[in-house]
N, C-alpha and C positions, 0 to 999 in steps of 0.2 A: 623585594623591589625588582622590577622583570630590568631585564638588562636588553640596551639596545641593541639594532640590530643597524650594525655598520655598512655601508652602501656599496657594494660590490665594486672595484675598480673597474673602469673601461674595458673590454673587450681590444686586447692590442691586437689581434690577429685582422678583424674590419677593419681598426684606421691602418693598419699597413697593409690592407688589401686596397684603401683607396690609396692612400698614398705610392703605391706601385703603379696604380691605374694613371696617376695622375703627372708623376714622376717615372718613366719608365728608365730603369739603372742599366747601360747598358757596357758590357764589361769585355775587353780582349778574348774572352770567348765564346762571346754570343757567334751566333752563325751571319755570314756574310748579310745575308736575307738581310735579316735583323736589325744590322747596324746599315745599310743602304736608308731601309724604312726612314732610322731613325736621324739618318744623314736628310733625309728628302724633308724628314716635319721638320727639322728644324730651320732646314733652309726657307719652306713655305712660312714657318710662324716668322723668318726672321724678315721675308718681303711684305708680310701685311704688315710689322712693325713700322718698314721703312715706308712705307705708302702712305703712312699716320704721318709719321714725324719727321722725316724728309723735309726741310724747308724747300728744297728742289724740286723734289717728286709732286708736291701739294702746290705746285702751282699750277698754274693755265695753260693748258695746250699749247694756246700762242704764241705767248711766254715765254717756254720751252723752246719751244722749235725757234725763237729768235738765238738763244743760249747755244743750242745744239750747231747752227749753221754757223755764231762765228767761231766756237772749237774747231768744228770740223772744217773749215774754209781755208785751209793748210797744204804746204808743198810738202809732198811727201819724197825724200829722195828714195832709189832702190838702190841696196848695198850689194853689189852683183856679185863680190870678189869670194864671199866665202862658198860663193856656186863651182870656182876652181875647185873646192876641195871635197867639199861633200854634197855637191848640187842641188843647194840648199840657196833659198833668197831670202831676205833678212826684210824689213822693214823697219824705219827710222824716220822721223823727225827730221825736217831740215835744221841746220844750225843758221841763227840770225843776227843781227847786233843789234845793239839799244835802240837803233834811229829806226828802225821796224816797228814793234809794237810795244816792246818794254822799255821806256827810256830811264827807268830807274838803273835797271844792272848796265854792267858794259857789253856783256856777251851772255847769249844762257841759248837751252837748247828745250825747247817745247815738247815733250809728248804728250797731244793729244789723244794719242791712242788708249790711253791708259783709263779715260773716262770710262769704254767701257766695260771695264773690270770693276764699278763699282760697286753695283748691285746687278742681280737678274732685269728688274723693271727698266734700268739704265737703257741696258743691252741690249732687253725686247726693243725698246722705243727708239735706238741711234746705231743698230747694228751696221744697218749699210749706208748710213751716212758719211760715214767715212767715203766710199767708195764713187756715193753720189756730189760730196760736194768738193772733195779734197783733187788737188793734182799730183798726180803719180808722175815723178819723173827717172828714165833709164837714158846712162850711156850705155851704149852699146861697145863692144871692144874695137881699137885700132885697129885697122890692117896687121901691122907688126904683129902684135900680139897674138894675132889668131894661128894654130898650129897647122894645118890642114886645110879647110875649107869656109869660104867667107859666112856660110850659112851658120857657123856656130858662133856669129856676133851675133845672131839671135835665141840663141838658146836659154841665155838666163830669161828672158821676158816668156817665152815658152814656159817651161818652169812655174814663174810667178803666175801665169794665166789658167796653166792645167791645174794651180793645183786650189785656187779658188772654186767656189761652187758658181754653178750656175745663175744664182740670182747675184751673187756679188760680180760677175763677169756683165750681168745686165747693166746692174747699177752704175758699172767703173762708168763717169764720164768724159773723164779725159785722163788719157794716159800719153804721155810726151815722149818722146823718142829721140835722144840725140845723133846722128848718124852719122860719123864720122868720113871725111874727105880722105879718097885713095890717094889722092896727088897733093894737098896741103894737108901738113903734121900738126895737130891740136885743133884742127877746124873741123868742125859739123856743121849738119844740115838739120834743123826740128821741124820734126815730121810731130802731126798729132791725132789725136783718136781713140774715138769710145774702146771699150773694151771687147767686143764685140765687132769693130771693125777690124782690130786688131789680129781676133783669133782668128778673122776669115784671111787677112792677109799673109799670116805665117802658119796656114794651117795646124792650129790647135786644136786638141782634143778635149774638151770638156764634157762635164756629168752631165749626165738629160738629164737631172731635177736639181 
């Protein structure tokens, strides 16, 4: 009696040549290249994800931009003081109380800004929304305060202006200016102004693109 003839297992070398193709494994020594690549597909496959299933993203344009403008429709303070140390401008959130917009809590502190860190498509769509619809507000330093010369109560807004690009300096449309009184202590003058009128006031230097 002929005996049979048992049916050759799978070929493992194909399915783990698809399965490489298809999974690409990439290990603490792959070369920079490599892992950049693999950093780029994943972040692309993870934005078509979001553009699917996004209850946000999958909405209407109109929509959207009604969402996006009351985020971004916010007082933004500038935190001048840590420019004393390493002439650096911080950006913040105003702090507000319940009778504002949250009357649940007593006190809370809003960052808007945070929205656009949440995906890439976020970002593309609200990047200078911030800047187009939010107000920017700067004291400027006291008299007292200043060490030398009254020109360096503007120096932190310099600062904050150069080091914006070019289209976000377009967009800023209003940036506040507290001005402080040589002759009354704790009293200002609010001066205001696109971002753009501003560089031309304090002559700023900003990027051509």
């Amino acid at each position: 009696m002929p005996t049979r003839k048992q049916a050759a297992p799978p070929s493992s070398s194909s399915s783990s040549a698809e399965e490489k193709e298809t999974c690409p494994i990439v290990t603490p020594q792959s070369s920079p290249q490599k892992l950049l690549l693999h950093e780029s597909a994943r972040l692309n496959k993870s934005t078509e994800i979001n553009a699917v299933r996004s209850p946000l993203l999958r909405l209407p344009a109109e929509i959207k931009a009604m969402i996006y403008t009351y985020v971004f429709d916010e007082f933004v303070l500038i935190n001048k003081y840590p420019w004393f140390l390493n002439y650096h401008v911080s950006l913040r959130p105003r702090q507000f109380s319940d009778y504002d917009r949250y009357p649940s809590s007593a006190y809370c502190e809003h960052n808007f800004l945070s929205l656009l860190h949440v995906s890439r498509q976020i970002h593309q769509e609200t990047a200078l929304l911030p800047y187009k619809l939010a107000t920017f507000y700067f004291d400027t330093l006291p008299p007292e305060e200043l060490e030398d010369d009254e020109d360096n109560m503007f120096s932190a807004i310099r600062v904050f202006l150069e080091k914006r690009t070019r289209k976000q300096v377009e967009a800023l449309a209003k940036l506040e200016i507290n001005i402080f009184d040589d002759d009354v202590s704790g009293i200002g003058e609010l001066e205001s102004g696109t971002g753009m009128y501003w560089v031309t006031e304090l002559h700023c230097e900003i990027s051509p693109a």
